[in-house]
C-alpha positions in Angstrom: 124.5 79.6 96.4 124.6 77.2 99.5 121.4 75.9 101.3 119.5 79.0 103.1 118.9 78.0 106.3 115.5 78.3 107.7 116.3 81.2 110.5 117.9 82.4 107.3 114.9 82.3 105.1 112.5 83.4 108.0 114.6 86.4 108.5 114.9 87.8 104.7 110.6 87.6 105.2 110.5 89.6 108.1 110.7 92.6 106.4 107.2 94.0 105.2 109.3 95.6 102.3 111.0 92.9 101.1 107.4 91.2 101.5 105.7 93.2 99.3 108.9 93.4 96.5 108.6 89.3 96.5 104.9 89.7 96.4 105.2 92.7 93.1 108.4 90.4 91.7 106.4 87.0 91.2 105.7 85.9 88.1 107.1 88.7 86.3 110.4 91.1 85.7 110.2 94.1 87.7 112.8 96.8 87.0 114.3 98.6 90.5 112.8 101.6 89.1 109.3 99.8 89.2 110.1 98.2 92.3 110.8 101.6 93.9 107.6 103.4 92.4 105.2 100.0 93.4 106.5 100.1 97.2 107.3 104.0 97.7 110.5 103.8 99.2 113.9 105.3 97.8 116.3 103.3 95.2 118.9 102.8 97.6 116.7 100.8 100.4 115.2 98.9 97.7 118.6 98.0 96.3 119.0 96.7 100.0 116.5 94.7 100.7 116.8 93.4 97.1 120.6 92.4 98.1 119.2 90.5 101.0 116.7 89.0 98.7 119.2 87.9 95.9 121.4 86.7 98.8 119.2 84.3 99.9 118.2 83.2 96.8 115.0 84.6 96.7 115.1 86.7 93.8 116.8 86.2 90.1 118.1 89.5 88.5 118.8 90.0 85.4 120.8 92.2 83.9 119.6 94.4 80.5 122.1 97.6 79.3 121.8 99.9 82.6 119.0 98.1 83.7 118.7 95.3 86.3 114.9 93.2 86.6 114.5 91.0 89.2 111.7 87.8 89.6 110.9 85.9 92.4 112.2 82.5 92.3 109.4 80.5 93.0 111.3 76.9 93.6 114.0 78.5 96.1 110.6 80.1 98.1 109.2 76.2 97.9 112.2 74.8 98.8 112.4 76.8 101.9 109.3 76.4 103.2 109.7 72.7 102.9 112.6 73.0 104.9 110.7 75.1 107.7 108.0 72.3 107.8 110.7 69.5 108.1 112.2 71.5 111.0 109.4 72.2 112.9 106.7 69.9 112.0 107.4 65.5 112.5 107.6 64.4 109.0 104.3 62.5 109.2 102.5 65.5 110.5 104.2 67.9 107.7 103.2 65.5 104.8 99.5 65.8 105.9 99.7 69.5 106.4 101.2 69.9 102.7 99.0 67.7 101.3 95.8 69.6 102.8 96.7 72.9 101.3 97.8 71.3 98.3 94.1 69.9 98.3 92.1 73.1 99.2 
């Protein structure tokens, strides 16, 4: 996968779908048919927005039989909000944000 842009990342979380299947995906495996019954929309517009997901690198599927579970990759999520504080925050200024929340 090549770098996600930032307007790339900010724009696979604009969805409130894809929002909550990144929130129900992390941590843990989620099958599609979990994923469809936790956020109550069909198959086929999960599959979507998990497409837009796994294109940006946000998800990891995994393949079992006729199965496919997904997780949220927690280091590409990281990495991309780093990248959306070093292009819109000075890099002094984004240091000291990080490091407060890191300290709360």
């Amino acid at each position: 996968m090549s770098k996600l842009s930032p307007i790339e990342f900010a724009k696979a979380l604009a969805d409130d779908t894809r929002q909550t299947i990144m929130r129900f995906c992390c941590c843990e495996w989620r099958s599609v048919s979990e994923i469809v019954e936790h956020t109550g929309v069909s198959q086929p517009t999960v599959s979507h927005h998990l497409a837009i997901l796994r294109d940006a690198g946000l998800v990891t599927p995994r393949p079992e039989g006729r199965q496919t579970y997904y997780t949220l990759d927690q280091q590409q999520v990281a990495v991309c909000c780093g990248q959306l504080m070093q292009v819109f925050a000075p890099e002094n200024q984004a240091t000291v944000a990080v490091k407060d929340i890191l300290i709360r």
